[in-house]
Kinemage of the C-alpha trace (Angstrom):
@kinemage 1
@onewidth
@group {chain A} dominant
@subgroup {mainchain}
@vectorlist {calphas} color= white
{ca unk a 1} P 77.704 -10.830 62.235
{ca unk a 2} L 74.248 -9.407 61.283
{ca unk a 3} L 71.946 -12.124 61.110
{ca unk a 4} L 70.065 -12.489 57.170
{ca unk a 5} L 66.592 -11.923 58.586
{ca unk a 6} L 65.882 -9.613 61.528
{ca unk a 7} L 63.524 -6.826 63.656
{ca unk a 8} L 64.639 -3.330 64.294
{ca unk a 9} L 62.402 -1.832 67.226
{ca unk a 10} L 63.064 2.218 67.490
{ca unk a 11} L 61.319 2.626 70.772
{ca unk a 12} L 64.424 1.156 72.836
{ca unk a 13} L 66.518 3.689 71.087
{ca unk a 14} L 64.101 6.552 72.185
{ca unk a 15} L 63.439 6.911 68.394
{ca unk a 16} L 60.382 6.712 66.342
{ca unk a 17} L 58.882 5.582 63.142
{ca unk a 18} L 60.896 7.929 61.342
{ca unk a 19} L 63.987 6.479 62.636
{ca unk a 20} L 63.029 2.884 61.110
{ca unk a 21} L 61.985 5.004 57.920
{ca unk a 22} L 65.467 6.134 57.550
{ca unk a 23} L 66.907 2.677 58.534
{ca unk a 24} L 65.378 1.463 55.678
{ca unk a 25} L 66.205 4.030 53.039
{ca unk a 26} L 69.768 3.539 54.396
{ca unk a 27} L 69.287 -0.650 53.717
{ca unk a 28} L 68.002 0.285 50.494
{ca unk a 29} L 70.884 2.401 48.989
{ca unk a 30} L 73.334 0.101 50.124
{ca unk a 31} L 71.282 -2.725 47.871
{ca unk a 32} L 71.174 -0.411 45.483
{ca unk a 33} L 75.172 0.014 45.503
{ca unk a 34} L 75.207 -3.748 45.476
{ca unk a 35} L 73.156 -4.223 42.771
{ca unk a 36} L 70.430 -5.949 45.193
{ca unk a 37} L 67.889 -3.609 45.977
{ca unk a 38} L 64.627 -5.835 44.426
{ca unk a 39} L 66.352 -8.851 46.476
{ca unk a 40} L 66.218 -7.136 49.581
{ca unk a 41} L 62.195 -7.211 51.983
{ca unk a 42} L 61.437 -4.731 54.270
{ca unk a 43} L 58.166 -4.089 56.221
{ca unk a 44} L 57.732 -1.982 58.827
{ca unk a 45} L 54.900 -2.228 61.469
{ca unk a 46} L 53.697 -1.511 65.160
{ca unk a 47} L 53.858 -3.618 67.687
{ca unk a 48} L 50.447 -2.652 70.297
{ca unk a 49} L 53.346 -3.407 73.193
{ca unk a 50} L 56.912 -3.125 71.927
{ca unk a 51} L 55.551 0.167 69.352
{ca unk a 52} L 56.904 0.745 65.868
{ca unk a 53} L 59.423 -2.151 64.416
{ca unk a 54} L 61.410 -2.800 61.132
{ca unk a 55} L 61.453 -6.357 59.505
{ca unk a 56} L 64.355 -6.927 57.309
{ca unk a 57} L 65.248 -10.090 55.111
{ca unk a 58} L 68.389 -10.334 53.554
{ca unk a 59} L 68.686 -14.116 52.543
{ca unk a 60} L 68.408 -12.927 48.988
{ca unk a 61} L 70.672 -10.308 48.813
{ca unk a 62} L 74.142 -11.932 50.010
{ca unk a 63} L 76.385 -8.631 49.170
{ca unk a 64} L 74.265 -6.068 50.761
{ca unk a 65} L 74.574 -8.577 54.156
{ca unk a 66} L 78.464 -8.821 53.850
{ca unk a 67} L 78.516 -4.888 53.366
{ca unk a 68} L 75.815 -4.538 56.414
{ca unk a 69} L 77.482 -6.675 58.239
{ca unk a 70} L 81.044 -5.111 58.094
{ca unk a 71} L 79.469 -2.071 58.821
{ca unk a 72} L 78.109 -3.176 62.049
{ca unk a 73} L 81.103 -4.207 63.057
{ca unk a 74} L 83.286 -0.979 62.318
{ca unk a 75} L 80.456 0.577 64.476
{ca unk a 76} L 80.322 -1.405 67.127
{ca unk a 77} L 84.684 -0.294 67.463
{ca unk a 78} L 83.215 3.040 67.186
{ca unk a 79} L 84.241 3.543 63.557
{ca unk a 80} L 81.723 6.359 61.944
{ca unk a 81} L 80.369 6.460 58.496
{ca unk a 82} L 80.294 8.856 55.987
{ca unk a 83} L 77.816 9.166 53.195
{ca unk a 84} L 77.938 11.375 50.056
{ca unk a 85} L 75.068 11.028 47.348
{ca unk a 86} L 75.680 11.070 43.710
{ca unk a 87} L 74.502 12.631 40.970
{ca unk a 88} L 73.323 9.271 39.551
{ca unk a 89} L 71.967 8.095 42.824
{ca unk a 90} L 73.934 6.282 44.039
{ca unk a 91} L 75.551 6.613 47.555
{ca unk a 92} L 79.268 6.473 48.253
{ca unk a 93} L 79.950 4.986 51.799
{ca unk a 94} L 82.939 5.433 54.031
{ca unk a 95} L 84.090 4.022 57.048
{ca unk a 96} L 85.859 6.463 58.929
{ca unk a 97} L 87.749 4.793 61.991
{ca unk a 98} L 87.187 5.720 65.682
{ca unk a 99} L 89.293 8.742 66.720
{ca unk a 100} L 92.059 7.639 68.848
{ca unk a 101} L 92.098 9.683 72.265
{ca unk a 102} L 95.620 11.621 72.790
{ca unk a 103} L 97.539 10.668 75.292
């Protein structure tokens, strides 16, 4: 499970603040979806060492964690997601599950 408060550093993932900028807009429109998007605190910042990070707190938004959450798990089976934006703003999310090799 994705813990309620944690740090995103890009530079492990050979990525860059941009990377943590979309990380965040993607956090964002899923509180937004949920209805949670002024419960949910972001910040991101550089580290002189570890380079650019994201801090995220999600104690205060408890269906944007769930949906986080369940996402990272579909992921980590090596589900993919699909995003389409609406005209209203808001984002429609699905999980697409991992291709199954052929035999």
């Amino acid at each position: 499970m994705l813990a309620e408060i944690f740090r995103e550093y890009a530079r492990p993932k050979g990525q860059g603040r941009a990377y943590l900028e979309n990380l965040a807009g993607f956090f964002l429109a899923v509180a937004r979806d949920q209805g949670e998007e002024e419960r949910v605190r972001m910040v991101i910042g550089e580290d002189p060492v570890l380079g650019p990070y994201l801090d995220v707190d999600l104690r205060d938004a408890p269906r944007t964690h769930a949906w986080l959450s369940a996402f990272r798990e579909a992921a980590k089976e090596g589900a993919a997601l699909a995003l389409q934006e609406n005209e209203d703003g808001t984002v429609d999310a699905t999980v697409l599950p991992p291709r199954k090799a052929e035999a």
